[in-house]
C-alpha positions as CSV (number, residue, x, y, z in Angstrom):
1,X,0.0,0.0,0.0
2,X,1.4,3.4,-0.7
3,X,0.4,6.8,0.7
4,X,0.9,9.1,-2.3
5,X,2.1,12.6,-1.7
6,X,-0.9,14.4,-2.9
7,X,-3.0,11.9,0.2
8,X,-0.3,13.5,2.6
9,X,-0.9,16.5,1.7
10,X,-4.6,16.9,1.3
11,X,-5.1,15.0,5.1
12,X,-2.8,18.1,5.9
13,X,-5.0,20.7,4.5
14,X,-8.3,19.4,5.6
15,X,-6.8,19.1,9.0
16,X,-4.9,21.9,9.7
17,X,-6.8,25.1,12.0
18,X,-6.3,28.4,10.9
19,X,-5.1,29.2,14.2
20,X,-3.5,26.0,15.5
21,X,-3.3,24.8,19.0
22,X,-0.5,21.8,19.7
23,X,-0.7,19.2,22.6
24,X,0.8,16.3,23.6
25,X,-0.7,12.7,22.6
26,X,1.2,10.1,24.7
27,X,0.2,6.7,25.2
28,X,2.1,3.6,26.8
29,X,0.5,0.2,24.5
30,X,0.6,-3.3,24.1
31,X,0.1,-5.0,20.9
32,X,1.0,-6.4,18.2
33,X,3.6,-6.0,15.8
34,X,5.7,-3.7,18.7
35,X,4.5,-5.5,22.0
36,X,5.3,-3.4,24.4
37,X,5.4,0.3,23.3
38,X,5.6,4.2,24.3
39,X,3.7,6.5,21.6
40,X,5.3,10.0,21.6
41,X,3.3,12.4,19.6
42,X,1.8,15.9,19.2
43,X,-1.7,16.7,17.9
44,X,-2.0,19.9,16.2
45,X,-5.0,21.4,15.8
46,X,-8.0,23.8,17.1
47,X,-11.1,23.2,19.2
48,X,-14.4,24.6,18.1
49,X,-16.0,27.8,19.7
50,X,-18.0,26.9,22.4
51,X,-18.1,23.4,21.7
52,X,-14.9,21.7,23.6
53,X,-14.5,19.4,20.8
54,X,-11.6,19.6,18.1
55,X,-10.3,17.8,15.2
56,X,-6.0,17.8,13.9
57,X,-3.6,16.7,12.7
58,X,-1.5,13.7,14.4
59,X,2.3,13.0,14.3
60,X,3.7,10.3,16.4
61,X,6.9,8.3,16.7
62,X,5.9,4.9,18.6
63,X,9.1,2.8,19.2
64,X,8.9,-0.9,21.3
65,X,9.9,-4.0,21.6
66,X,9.0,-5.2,18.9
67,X,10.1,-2.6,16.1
68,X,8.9,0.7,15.7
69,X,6.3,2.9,14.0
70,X,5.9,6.7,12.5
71,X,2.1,7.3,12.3
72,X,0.5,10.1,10.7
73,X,-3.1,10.9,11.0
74,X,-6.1,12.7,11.3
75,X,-8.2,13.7,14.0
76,X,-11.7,14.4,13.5
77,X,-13.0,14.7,16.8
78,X,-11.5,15.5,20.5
79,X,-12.5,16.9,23.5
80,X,-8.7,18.5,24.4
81,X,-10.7,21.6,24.7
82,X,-12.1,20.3,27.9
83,X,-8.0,19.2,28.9
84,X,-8.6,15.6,27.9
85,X,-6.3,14.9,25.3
86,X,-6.9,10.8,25.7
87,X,-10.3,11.0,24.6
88,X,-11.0,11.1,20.7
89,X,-10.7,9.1,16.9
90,X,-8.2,9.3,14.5
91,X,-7.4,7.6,11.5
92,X,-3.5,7.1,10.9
93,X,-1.1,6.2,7.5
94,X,1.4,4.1,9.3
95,X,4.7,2.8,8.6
96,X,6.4,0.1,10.9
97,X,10.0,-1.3,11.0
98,X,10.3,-4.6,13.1
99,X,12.9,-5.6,15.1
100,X,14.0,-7.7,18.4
101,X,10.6,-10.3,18.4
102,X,8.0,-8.4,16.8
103,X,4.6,-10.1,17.2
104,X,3.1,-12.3,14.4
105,X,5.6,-11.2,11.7
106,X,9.2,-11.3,11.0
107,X,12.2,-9.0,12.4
108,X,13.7,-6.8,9.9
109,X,11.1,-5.8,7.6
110,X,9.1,-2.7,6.9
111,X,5.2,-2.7,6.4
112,X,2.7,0.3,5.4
113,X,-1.2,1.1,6.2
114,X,-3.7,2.3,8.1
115,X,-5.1,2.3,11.2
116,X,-8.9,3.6,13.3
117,X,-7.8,4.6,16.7
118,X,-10.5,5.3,19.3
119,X,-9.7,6.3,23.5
120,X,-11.9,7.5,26.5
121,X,-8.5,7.2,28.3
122,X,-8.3,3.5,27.4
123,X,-7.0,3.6,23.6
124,X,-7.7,1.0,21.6
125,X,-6.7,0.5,18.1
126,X,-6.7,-1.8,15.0
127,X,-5.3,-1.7,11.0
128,X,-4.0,-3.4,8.5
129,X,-0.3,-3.1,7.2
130,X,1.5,-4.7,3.9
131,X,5.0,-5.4,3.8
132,X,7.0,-3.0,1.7
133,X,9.8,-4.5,-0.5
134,X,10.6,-8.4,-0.4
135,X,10.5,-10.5,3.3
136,X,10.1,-14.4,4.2
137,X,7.0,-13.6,6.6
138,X,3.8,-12.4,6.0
139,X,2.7,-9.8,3.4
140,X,-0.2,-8.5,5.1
141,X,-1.2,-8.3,8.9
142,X,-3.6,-6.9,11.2
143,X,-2.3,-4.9,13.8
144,X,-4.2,-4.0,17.3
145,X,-3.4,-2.1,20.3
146,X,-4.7,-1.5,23.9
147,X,-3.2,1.2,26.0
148,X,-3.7,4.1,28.5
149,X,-3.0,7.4,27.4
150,X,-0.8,10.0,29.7
């Protein structure tokens, strides 16, 4: 699966505030491909007036035990307006190099996709990734997730 540049940049535009607010999104997970995981990330975006909702953009950098991940991603709806930035959705393009004993594929090899993230300060996700390039293991998994956001 590839994520064209024209995707990047149009999840960028749609996303993107006119006056943009950025916050932490931080996460410790379990799951598989990584296992055992920190997510370091920042959401940029804006909350709506009045509302205490808000929608972003999402860039994270997720390393574990397993490999690690760079996720990008939308958010269409948050409620960091009301100081809860582990409650919300997002969609995310991922890309995930394994390593050590990744779970359910092989070390070594790089995959692509997506992935529907939802939290009320238990996160949860799922997705699907293909490997990129040539490998012995697998050429498509599904990937899930459970973790507590900080």
């Amino acid at each position: 699966m590839r994520v064209s540049r024209s995707f990047v940049v149009l999840l960028l535009a749609a996303a993107t505030p006119i006056a943009a607010e950025v916050e932490p999104a931080l996460s410790a997970e379990w799951g598989s491909p990584l296992r055992l995981s920190a997510n370091l990330g920042v959401r940029i975006g804006s909350a709506a007036a009045g509302e205490g909702t808000g929608r972003g953009v999402l860039l994270q950098v997720q390393p574990g035990l397993g490999g690690g991940a760079l996720n990008v991603g939308f958010t269409p709806f948050s409620l960091s307006a009301w100081g809860a930035q582990a409650v919300g959705v997002a969609v995310k393009a991922r890309l995930v190099r394994s390593w050590g004993s990744p779970a359910g594929i092989e070390p070594k090899e790089t995959f692509g996709g997506v992935e529907l993230e939802a939290a009320w300060i238990v996160k949860v996700s799922f997705g699907v990734l293909t490997r990129l390039g040539s490998g012995s293991g697998k050429a498509t998994v599904f990937t899930w997730s459970v973790g507590v956001g900080l």
